[in-house]
MARZALUM-289635 format. One line per field, with one value per residue (C-alpha): residue in one letter; x, y, z. Coordinates in pm, 1 decimal, padded with zeros to 6 digits. Each point is the difference from the previous one (the first is absolute). Example, Ala and Ser with C-alpha at 12.3 -4.5 7.8 and 13.67 -1.06 7.14 Angstrom:
residues 2
residu <- A/S $
xx <- 01230.0/00137.0 $
yy <- -00450.0/00344.0 $
zz <- 00780.0/-00066.0 $
end
This chain:
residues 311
residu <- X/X/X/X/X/X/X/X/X/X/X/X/X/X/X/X/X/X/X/X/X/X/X/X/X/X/X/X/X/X/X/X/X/X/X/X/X/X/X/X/X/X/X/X/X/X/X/X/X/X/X/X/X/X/X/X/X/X/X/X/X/X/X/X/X/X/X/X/X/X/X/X/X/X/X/X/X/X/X/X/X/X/X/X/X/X/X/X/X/X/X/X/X/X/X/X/X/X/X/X/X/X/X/X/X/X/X/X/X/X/X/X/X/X/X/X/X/X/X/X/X/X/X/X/X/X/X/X/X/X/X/X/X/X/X/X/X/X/X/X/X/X/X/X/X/X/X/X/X/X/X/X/X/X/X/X/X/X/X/X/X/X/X/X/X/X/X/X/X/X/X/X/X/X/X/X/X/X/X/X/X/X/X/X/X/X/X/X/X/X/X/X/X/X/X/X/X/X/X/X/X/X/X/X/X/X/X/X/X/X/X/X/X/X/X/X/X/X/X/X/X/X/X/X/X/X/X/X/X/X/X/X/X/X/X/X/X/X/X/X/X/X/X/X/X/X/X/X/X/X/X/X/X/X/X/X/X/X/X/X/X/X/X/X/X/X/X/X/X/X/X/X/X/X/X/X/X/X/X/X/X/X/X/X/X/X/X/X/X/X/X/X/X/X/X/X/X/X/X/X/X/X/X/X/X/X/X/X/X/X/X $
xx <- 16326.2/-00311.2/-00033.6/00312.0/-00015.7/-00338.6/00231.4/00215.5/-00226.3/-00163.6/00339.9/00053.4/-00310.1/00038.7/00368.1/-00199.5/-00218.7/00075.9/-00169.2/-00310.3/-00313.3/00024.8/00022.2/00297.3/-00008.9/00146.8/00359.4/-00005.5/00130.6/00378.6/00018.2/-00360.6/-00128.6/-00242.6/-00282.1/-00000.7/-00384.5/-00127.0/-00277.2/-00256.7/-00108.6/-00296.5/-00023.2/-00296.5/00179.4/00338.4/00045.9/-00075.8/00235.6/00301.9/-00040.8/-00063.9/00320.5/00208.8/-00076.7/-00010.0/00340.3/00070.6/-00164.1/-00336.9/-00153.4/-00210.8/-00279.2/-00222.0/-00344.6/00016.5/00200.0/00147.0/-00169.3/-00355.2/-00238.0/-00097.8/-00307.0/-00103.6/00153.9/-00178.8/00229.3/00043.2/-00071.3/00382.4/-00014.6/-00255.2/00191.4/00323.6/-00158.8/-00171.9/00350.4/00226.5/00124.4/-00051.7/-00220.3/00134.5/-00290.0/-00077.6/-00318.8/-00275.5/-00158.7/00214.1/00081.8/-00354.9/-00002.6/00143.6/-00166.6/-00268.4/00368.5/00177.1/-00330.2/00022.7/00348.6/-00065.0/-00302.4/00257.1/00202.4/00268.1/00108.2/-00029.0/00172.4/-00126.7/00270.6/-00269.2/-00074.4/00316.0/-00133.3/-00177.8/-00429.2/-00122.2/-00312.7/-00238.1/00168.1/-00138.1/-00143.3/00210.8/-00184.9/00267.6/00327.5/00164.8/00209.5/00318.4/00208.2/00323.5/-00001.5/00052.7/00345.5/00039.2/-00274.5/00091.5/00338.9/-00235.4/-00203.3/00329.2/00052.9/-00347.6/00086.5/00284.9/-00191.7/-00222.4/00309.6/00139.2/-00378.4/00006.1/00329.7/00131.0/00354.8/00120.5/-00021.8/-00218.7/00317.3/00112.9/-00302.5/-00000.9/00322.9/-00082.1/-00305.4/00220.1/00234.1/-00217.7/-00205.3/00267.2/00078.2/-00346.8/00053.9/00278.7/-00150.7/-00316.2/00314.6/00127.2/-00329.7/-00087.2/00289.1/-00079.7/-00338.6/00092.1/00134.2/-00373.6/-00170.1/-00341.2/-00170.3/00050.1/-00019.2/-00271.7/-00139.7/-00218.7/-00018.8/-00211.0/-00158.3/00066.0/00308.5/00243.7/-00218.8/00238.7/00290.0/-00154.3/-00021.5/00319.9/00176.6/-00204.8/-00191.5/-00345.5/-00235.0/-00204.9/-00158.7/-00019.7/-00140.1/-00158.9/-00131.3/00054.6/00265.9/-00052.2/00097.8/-00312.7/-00257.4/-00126.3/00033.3/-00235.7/00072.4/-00123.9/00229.8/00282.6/-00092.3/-00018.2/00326.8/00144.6/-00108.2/00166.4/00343.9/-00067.0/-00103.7/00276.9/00291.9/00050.3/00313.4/00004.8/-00284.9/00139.4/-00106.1/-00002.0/00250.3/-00315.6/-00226.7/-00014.5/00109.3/-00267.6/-00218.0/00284.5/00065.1/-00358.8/-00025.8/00325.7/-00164.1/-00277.9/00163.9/00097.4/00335.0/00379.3/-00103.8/00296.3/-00128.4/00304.4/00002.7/00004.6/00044.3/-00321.5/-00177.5/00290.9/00393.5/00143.1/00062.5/00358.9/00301.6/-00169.2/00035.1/-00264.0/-00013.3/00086.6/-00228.5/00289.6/00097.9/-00392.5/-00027.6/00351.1/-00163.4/-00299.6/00185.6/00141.7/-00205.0/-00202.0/00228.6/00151.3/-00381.3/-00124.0/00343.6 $
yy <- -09600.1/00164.7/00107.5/00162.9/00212.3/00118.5/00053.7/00199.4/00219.8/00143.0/00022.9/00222.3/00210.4/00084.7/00132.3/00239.9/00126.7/00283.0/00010.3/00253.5/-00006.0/-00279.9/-00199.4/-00078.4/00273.8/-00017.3/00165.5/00266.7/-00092.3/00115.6/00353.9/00054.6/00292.5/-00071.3/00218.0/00239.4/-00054.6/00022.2/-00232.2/-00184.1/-00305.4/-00217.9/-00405.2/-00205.2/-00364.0/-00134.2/-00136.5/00389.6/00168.1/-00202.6/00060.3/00404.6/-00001.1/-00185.2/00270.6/00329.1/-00114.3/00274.8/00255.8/-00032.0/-00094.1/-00332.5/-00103.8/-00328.0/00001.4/-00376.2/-00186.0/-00315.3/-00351.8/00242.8/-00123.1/00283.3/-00156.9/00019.6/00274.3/00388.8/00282.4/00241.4/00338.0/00063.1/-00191.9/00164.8/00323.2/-00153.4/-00054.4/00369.6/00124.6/-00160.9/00127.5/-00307.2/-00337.8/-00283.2/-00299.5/-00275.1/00049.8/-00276.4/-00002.9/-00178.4/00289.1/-00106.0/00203.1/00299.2/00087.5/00235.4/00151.1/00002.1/00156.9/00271.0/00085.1/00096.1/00180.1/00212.1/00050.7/-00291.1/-00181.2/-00355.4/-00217.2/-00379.4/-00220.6/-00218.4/00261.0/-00072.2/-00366.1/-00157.6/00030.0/-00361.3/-00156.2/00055.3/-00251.5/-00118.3/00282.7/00220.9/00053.9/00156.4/-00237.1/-00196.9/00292.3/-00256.7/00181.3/-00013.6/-00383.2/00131.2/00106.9/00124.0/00219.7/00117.7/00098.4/00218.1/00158.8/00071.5/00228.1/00193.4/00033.5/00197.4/00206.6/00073.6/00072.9/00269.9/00139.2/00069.7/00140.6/00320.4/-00023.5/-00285.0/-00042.1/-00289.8/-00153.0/-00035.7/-00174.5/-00240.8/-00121.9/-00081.2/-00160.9/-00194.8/-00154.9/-00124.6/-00152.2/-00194.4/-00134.4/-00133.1/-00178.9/-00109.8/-00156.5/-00176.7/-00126.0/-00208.1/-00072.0/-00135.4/-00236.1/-00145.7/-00093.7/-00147.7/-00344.9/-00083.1/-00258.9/00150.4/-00252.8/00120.5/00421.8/-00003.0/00234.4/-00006.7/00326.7/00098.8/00275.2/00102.2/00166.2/-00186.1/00063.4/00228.7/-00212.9/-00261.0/00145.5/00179.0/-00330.1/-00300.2/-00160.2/-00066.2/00116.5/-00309.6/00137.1/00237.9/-00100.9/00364.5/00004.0/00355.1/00244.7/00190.3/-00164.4/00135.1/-00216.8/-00311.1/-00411.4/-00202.2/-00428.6/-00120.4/00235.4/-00139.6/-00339.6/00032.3/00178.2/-00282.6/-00248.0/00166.3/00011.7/-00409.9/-00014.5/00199.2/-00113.1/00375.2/-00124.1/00404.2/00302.3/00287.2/00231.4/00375.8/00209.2/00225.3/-00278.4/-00264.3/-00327.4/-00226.1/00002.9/-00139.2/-00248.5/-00102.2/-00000.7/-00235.4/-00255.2/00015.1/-00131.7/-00303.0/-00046.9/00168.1/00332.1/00249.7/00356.9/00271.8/00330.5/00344.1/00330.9/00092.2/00360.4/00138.8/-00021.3/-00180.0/00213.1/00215.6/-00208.9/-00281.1/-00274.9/00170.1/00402.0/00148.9/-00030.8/-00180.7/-00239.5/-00098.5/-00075.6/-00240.9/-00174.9/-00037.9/-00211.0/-00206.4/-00090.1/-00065.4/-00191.1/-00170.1/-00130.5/-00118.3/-00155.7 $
zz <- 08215.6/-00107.3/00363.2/00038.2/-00288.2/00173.0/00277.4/-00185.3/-00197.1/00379.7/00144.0/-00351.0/00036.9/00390.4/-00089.9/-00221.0/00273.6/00209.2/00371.9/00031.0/00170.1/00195.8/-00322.0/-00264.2/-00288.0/-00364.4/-00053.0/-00265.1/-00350.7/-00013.9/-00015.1/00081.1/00248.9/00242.6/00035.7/00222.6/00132.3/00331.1/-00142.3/00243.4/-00160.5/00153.7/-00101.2/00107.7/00026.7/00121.2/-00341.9/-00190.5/00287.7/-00113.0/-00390.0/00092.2/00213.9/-00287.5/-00246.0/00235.4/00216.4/00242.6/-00198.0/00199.9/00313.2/-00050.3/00242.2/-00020.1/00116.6/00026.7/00183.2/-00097.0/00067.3/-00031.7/-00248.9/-00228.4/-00063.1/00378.9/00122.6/00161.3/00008.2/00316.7/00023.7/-00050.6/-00257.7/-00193.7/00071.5/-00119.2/-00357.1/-00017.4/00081.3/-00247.9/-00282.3/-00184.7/00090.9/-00185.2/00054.2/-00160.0/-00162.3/-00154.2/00403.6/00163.1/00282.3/00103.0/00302.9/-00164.6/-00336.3/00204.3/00180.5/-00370.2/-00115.4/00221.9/-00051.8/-00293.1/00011.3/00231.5/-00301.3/00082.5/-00284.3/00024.1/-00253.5/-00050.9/-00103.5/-00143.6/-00255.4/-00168.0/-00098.8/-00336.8/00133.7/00124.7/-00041.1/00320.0/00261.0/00363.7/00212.1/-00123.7/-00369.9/-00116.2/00039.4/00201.8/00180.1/00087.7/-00249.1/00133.8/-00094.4/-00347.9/00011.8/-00396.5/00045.0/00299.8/-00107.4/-00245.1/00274.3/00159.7/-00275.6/00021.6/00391.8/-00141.1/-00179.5/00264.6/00249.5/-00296.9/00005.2/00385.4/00021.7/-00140.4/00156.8/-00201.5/-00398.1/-00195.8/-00092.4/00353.6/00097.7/-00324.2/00054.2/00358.0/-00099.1/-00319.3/00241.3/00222.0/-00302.3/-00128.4/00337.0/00002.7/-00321.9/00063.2/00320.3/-00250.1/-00235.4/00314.7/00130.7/-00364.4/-00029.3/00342.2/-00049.8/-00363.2/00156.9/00159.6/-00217.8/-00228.2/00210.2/00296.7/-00017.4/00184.9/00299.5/00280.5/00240.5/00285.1/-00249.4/-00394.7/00144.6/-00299.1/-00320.7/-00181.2/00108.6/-00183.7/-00285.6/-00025.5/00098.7/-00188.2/00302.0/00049.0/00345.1/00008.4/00332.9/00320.7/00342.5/-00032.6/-00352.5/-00038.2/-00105.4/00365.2/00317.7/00154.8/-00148.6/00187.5/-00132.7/00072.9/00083.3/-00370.4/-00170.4/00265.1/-00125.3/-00306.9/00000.7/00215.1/-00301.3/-00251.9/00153.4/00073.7/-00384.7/-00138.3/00212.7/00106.2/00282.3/00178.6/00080.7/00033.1/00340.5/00048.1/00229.2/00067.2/00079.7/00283.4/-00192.8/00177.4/-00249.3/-00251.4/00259.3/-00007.3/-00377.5/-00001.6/00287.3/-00221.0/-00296.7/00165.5/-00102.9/00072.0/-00142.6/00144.3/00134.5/-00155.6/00155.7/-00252.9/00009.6/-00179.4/00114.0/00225.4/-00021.8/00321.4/00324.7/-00039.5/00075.7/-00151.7/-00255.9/-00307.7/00133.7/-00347.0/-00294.6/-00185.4/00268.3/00052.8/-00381.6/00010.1/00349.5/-00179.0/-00286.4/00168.4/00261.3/-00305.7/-00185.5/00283.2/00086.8/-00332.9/-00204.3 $
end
């Protein structure tokens, strides 16, 4: 039952989308304008480019330097590329280094005079994490907040765009926020029938930290102890990961749709028991046409994968 209201919530947010840029937009709020903008908007990741084309709809072009099943953590742009960003009207990126490749590209851009908005900069400050010192930049695992960053995008869009008022561009921005919440209010009761005792996580690399935490589970490992994908493990971390999940009972890891899942089949062989190797949609939304290629549909997959794994 659970499931189908899931079900019924996504069938209820695509019938609010509108088609535009190669991915599904929000509909205007009744009686609403759209604004008449010729904007170019620029988004580094698969994941960014679908949350950009729910607020702006038809009322801008949207490009994605990234495409999906890339990992952002591995990934050098193209000359085109790095003229694509210089060119836009607006970058949207993630921020807090994960756009590993890109930061000396992002860097530039604006040193051009681009502006460059980092959807990280909407969230709380976190404690130096990984390589990354300043975070773990897998943000969009925090729905609430990113239902809030949704709203600074909107300000942003508004700042960039002279043909279309604030107010258009905040209630945009306000649908599309509430549709995310509305997506974490499912995703919440879902998760709520798996047992304290077993909400636990294993991933290739600290991909699900903020999921954790905004849904009451506990990482007890990664094959790559790190919060980017790029880093190395070596065979005593693999072990000793291997003899946690035999200590703790852990029945499921958890492996990456931008990563080869051979080293989570190794990790599970290690274990020495029936340890069950679920796919995700971590870094990257699924290919269009596919199960998981809108930010919204990847966080319902997610659950239940998740849920169906560990109750």
């Amino acid at each position: 039952m659970i499931v189908r209201a899931l079900l019924s919530v996504a069938v209820a947010v695509v019938a609010l989308a509108a088609t535009g840029c190669g991915t599904r937009g929000q509909d205007l709020a009744a009686g609403q304008q759209p604004p008449s903008s010729g904007l170019h908007v620029v988004a580094t990741t698969s994941i960014l480019g679908d949350i950009v084309t729910n607020v702006v709809g038809d009322a801008a072009t949207v490009e994605v330097v990234l495409p999906a099943g890339t990992d952002p953590h591995d990934f050098s742009p193209s000359a085109s590329q790095v003229a694509m960003l210089t060119e836009a009207d607006l970058v949207v990126a993630n921020g807090l280094h994960l756009e590993e490749g890109l930061i000396d590209a992002l860097d530039s851009a604006q040193a051009d005079g681009g502006r460059v908005f980092e959807m990280a900069s909407a969230f709380p400050p976190q404690p130096a994490a990984g390589d990354h010192g300043a975070g773990d930049p897998h943000i969009w695992f925090d729905p609430p907040q990113m239902a809030e960053a949704v709203l600074a995008l909107g300000e942003e869009l508004a700042a960039v765009d002279d043909a279309a008022s604030a107010e258009q561009w905040r209630q945009r921005a306000g649908a599309y926020h509430d549709a995310i919440l509305a997506t974490d209010a499912d995703i919440v009761e879902l998760l709520g029938g798996i047992p304290e005792a077993d909400r636990t996580l294993v991933t290739n690399h600290h991909t699900l930290d903020r999921f954790a935490e905004r849904y009451g589970f506990e990482v007890v490992g990664a094959a790559i102890p790190s919060t980017s994908s790029t880093a190395q493990s070596s065979a005593a971390e693999l072990a000793e990961l291997a003899e946690v999940i035999r200590q703790q009972d852990v029945p499921a890891v958890f492996s990456e749709n931008v990563s080869d899942d051979s080293l989570m089949r190794t990790l599970a062989a290690e274990a020495g028991r029936d340890v069950a190797v679920v796919p995700m949609l971590t870094d990257s939304l699924a290919p269009q046409g596919e199960e998981g290629d809108t930010y919204l549909s990847m966080l319902q997959i997610n659950a239940r994968r998740i849920a169906e794994a560990l109750s």
